[in-house]
N, CA, C, O and CB atoms as a CASP TS submission, in Angstrom:
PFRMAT TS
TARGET T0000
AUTHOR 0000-0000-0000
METHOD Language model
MODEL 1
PARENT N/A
ATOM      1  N   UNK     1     -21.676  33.458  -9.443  1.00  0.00           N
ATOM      2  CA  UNK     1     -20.501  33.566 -10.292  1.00  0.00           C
ATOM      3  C   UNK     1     -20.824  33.042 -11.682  1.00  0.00           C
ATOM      4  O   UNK     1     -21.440  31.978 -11.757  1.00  0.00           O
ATOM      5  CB  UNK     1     -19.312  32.799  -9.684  1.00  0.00           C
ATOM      6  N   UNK     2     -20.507  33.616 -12.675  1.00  0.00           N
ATOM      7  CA  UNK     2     -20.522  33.439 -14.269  1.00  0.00           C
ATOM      8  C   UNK     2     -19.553  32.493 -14.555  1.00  0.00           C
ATOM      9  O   UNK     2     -18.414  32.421 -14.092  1.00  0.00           O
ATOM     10  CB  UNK     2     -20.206  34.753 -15.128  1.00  0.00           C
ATOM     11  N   UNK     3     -20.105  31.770 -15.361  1.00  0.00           N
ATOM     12  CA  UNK     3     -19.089  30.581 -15.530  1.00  0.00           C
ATOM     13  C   UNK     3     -18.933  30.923 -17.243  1.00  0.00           C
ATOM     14  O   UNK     3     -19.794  30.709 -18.096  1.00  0.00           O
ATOM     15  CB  UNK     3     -19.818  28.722 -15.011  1.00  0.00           C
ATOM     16  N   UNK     4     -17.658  31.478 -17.437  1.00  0.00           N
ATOM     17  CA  UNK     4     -17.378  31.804 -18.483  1.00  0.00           C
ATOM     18  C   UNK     4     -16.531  30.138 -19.540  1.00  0.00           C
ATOM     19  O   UNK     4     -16.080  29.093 -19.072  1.00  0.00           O
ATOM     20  CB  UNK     4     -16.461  33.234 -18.072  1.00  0.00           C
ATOM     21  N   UNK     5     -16.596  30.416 -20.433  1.00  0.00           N
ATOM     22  CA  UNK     5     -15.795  29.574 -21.202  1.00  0.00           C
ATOM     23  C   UNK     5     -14.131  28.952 -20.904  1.00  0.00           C
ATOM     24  O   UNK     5     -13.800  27.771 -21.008  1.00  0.00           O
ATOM     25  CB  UNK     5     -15.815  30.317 -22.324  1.00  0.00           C
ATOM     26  N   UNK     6     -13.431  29.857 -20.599  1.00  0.00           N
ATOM     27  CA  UNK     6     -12.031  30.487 -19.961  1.00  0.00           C
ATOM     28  C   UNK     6     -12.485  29.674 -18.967  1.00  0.00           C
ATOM     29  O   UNK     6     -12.130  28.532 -19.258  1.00  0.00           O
ATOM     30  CB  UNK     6     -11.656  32.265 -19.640  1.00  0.00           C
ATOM     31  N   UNK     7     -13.289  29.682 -17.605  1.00  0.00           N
ATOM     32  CA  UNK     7     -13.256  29.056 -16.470  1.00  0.00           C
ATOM     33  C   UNK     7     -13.399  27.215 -16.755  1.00  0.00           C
ATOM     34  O   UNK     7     -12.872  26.306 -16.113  1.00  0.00           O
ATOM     35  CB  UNK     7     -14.480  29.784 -15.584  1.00  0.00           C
ATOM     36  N   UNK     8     -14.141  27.160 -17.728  1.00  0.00           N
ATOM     37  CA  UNK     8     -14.194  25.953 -17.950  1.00  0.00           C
ATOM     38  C   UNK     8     -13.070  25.018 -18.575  1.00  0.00           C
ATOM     39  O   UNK     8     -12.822  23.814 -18.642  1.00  0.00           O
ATOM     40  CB  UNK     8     -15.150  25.937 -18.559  1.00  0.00           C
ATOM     41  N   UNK     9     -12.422  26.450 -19.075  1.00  0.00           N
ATOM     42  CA  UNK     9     -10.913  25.418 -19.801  1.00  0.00           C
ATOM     43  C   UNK     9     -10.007  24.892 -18.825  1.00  0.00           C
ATOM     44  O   UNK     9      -9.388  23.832 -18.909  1.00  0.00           O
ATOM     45  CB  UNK     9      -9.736  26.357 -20.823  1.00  0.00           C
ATOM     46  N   UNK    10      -9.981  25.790 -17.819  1.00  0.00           N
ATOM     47  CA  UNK    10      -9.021  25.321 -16.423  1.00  0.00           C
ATOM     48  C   UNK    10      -9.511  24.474 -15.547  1.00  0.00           C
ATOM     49  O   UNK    10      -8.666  23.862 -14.894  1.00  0.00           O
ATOM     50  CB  UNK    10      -8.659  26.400 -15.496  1.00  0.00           C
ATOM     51  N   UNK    11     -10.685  24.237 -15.319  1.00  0.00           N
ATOM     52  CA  UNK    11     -11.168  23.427 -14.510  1.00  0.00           C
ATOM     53  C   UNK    11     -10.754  21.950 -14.535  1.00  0.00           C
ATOM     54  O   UNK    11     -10.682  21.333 -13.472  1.00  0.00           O
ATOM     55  CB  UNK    11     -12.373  23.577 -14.649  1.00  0.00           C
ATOM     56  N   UNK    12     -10.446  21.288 -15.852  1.00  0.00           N
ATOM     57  CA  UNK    12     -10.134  20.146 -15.728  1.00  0.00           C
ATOM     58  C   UNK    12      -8.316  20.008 -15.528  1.00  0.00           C
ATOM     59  O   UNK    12      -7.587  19.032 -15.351  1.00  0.00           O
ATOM     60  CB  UNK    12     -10.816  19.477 -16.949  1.00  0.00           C
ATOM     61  N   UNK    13      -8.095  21.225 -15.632  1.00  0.00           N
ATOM     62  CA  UNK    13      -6.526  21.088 -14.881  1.00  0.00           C
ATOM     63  C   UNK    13      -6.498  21.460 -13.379  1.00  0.00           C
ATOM     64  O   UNK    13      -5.558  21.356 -12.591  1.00  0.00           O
ATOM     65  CB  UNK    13      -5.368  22.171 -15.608  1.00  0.00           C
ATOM     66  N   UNK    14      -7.847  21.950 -13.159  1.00  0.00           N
ATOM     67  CA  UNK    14      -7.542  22.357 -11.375  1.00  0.00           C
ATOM     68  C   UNK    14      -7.786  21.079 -10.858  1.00  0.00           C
ATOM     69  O   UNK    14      -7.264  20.856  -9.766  1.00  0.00           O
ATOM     70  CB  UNK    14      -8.689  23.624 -10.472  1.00  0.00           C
ATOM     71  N   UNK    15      -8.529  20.073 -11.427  1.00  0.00           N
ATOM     72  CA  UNK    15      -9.528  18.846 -10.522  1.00  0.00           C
ATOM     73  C   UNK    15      -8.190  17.815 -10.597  1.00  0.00           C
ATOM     74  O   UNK    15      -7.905  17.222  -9.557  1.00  0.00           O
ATOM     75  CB  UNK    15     -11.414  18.044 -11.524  1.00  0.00           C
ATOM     76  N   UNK    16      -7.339  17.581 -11.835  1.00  0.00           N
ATOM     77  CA  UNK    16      -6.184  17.347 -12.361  1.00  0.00           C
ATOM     78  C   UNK    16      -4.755  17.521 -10.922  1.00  0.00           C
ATOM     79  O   UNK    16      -3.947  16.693 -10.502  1.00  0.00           O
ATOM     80  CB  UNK    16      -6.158  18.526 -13.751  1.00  0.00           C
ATOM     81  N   UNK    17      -4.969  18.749 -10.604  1.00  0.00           N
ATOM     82  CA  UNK    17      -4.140  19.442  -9.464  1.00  0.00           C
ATOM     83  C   UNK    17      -4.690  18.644  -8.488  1.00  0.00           C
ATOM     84  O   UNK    17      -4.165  17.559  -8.241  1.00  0.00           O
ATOM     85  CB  UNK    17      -4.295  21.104  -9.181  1.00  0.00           C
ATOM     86  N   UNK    18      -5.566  18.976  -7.956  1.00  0.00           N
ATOM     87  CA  UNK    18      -6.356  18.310  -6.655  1.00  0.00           C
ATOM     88  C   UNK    18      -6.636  17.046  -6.178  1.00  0.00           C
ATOM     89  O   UNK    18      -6.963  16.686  -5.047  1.00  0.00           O
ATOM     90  CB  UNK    18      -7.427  18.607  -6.646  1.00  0.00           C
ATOM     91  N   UNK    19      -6.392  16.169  -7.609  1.00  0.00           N
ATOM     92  CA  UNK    19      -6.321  15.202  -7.043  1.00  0.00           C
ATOM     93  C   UNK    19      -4.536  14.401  -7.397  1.00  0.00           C
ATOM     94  O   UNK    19      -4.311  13.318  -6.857  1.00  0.00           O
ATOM     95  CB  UNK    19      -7.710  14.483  -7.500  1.00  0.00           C
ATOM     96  N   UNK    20      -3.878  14.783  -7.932  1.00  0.00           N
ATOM     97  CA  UNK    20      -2.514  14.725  -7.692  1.00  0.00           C
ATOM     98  C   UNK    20      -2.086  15.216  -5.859  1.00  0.00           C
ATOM     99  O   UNK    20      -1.207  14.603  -5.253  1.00  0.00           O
ATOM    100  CB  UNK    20      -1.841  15.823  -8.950  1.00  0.00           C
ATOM    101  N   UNK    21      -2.442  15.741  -5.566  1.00  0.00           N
ATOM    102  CA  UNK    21      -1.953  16.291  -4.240  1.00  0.00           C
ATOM    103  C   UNK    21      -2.878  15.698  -3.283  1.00  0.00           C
ATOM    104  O   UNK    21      -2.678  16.068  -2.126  1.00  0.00           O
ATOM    105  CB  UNK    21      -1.941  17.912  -4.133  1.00  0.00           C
ATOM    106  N   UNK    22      -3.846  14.869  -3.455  1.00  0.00           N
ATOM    107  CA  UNK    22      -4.901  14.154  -2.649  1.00  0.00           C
ATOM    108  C   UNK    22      -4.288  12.563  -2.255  1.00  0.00           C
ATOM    109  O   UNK    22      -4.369  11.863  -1.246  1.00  0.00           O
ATOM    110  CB  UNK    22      -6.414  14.079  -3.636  1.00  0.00           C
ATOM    111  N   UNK    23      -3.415  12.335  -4.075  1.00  0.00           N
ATOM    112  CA  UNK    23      -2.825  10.395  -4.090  1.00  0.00           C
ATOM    113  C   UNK    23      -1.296  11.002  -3.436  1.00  0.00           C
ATOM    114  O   UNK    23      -0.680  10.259  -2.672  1.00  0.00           O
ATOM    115  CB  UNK    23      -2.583   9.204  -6.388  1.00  0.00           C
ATOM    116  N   UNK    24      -0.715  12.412  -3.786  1.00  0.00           N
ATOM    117  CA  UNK    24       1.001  11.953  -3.517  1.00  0.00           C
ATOM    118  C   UNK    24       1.883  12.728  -2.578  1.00  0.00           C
ATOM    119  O   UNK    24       3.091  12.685  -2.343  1.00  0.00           O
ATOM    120  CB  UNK    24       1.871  12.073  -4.882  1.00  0.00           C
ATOM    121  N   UNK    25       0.508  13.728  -1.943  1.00  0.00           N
ATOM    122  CA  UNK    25       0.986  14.527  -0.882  1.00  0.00           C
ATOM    123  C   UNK    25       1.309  13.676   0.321  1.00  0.00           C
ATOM    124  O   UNK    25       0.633  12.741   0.750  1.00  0.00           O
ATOM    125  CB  UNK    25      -0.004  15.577  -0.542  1.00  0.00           C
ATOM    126  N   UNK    26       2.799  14.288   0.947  1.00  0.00           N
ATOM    127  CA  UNK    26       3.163  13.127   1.845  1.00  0.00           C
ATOM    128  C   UNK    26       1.726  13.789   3.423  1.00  0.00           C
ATOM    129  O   UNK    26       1.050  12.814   3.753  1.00  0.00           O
ATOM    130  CB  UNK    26       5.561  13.196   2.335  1.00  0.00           C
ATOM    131  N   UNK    27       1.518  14.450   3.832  1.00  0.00           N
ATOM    132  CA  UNK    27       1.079  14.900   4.560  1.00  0.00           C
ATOM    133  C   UNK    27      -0.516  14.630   4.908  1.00  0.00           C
ATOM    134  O   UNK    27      -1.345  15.405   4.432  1.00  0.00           O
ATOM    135  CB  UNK    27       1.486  15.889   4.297  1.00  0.00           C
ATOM    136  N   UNK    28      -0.876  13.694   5.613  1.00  0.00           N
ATOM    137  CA  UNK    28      -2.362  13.337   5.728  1.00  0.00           C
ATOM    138  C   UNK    28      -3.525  14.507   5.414  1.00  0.00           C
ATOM    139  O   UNK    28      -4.458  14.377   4.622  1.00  0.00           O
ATOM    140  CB  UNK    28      -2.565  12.852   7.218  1.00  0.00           C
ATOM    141  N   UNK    29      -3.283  15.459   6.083  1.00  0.00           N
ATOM    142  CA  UNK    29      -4.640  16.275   6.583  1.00  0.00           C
ATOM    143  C   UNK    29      -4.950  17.068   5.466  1.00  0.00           C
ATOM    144  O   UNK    29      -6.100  17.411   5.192  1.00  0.00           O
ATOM    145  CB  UNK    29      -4.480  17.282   7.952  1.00  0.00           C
ATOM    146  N   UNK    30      -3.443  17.522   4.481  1.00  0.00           N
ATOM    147  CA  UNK    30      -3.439  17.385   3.312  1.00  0.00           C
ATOM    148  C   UNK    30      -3.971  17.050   1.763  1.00  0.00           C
ATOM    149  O   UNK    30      -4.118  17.779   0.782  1.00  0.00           O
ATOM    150  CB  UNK    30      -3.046  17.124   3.528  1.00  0.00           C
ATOM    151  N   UNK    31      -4.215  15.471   2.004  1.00  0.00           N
ATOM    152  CA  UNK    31      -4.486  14.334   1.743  1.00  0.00           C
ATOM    153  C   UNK    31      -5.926  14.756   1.459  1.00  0.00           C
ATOM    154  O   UNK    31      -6.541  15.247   0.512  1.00  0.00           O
ATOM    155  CB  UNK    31      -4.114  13.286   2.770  1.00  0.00           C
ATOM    156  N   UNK    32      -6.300  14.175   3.223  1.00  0.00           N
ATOM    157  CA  UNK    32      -7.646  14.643   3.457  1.00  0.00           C
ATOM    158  C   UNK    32      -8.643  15.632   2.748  1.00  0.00           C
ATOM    159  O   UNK    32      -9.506  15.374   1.908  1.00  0.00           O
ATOM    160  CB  UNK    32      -7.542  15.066   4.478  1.00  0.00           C
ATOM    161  N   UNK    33      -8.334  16.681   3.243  1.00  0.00           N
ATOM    162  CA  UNK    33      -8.557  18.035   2.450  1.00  0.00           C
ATOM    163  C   UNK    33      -8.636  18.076   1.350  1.00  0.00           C
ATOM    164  O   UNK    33      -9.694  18.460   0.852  1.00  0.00           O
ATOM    165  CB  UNK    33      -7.792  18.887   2.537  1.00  0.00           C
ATOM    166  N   UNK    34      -7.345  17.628   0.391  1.00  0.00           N
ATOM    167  CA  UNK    34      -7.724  17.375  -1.190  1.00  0.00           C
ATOM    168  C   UNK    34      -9.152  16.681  -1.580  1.00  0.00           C
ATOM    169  O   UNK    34     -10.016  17.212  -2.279  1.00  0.00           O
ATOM    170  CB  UNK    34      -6.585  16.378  -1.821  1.00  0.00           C
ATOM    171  N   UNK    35      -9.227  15.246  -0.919  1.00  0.00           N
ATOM    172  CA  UNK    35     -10.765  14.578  -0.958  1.00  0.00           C
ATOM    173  C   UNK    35     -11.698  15.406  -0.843  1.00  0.00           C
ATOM    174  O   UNK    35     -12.619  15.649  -1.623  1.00  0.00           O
ATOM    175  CB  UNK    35     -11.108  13.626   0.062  1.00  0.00           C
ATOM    176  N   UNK    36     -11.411  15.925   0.328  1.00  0.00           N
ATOM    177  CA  UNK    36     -12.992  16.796   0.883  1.00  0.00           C
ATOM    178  C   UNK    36     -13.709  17.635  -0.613  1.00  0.00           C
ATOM    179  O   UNK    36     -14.894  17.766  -0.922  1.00  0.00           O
ATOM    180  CB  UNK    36     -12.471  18.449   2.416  1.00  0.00           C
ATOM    181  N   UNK    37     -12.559  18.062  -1.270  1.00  0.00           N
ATOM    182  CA  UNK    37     -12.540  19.585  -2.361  1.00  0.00           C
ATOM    183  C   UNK    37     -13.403  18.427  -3.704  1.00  0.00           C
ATOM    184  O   UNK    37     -14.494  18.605  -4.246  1.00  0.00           O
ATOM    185  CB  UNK    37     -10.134  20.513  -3.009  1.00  0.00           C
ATOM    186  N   UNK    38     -12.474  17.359  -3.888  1.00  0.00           N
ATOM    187  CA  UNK    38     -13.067  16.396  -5.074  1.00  0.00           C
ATOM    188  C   UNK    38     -14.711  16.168  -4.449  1.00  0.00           C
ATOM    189  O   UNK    38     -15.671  16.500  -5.145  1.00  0.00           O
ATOM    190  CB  UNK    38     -12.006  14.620  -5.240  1.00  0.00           C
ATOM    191  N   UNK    39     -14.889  15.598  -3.137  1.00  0.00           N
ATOM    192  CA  UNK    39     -16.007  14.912  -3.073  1.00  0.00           C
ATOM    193  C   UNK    39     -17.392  16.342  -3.080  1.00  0.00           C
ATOM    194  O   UNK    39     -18.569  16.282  -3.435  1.00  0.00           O
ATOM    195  CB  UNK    39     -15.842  13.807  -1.548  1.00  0.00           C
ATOM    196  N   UNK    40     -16.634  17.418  -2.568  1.00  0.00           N
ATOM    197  CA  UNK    40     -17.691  18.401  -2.893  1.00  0.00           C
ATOM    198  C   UNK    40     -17.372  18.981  -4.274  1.00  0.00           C
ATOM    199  O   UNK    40     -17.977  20.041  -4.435  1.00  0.00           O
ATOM    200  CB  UNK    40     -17.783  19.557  -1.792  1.00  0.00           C
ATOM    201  N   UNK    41     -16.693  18.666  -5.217  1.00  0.00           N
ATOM    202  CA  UNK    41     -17.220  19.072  -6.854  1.00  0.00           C
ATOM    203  C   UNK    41     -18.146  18.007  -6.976  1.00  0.00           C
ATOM    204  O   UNK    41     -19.360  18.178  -6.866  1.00  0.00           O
ATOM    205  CB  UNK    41     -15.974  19.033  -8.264  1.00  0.00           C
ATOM    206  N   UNK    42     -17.526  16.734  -7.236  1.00  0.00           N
ATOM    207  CA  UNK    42     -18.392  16.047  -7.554  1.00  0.00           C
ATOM    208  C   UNK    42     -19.523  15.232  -6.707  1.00  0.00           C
ATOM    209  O   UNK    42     -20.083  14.393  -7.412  1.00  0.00           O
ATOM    210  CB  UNK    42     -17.782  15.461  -8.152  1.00  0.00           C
ATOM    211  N   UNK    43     -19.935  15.272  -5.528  1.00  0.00           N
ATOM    212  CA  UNK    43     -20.940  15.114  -4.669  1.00  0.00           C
ATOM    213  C   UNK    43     -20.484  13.461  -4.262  1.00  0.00           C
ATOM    214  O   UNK    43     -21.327  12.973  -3.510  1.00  0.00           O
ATOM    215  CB  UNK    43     -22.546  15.453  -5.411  1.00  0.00           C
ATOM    216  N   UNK    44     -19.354  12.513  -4.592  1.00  0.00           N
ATOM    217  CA  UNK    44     -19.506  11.421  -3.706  1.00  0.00           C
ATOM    218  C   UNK    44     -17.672  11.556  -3.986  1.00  0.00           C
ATOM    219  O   UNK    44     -16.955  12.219  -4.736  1.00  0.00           O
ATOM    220  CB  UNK    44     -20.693   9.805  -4.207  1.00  0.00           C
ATOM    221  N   UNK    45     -17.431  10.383  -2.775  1.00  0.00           N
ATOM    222  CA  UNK    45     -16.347   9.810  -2.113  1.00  0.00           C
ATOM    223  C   UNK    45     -16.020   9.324  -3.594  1.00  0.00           C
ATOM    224  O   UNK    45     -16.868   8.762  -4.287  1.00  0.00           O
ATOM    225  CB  UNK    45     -16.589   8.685  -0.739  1.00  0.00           C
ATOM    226  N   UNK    46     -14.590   9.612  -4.066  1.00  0.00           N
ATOM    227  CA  UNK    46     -13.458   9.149  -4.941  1.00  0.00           C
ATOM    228  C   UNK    46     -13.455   7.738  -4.724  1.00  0.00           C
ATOM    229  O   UNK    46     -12.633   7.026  -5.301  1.00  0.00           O
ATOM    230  CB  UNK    46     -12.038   9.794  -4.624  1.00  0.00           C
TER
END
């Protein structure tokens, strides 16, 4: 995948998203899942 300019402008509002719904989602697995997505962008545990 081409990582255009455009992709890069959103990215710091998707990671932004992901981890809002990782600290305030009431729902564990949820929770969970959000981490999993952060710790595989950025390669370690939040």
């Amino acid at each position: 995948m081409e990582i255009t300019p455009s992709a890069l402008a959103v990215l710091p509002f998707t990671v932004a998203l992901v981890l809002v719904v990782a600290v305030s989602h009431p729902d564990p697995a949820v929770r969970e899942r959000a981490l999993r997505v952060l710790e595989a962008l950025f390669g370690t545990k939040p």
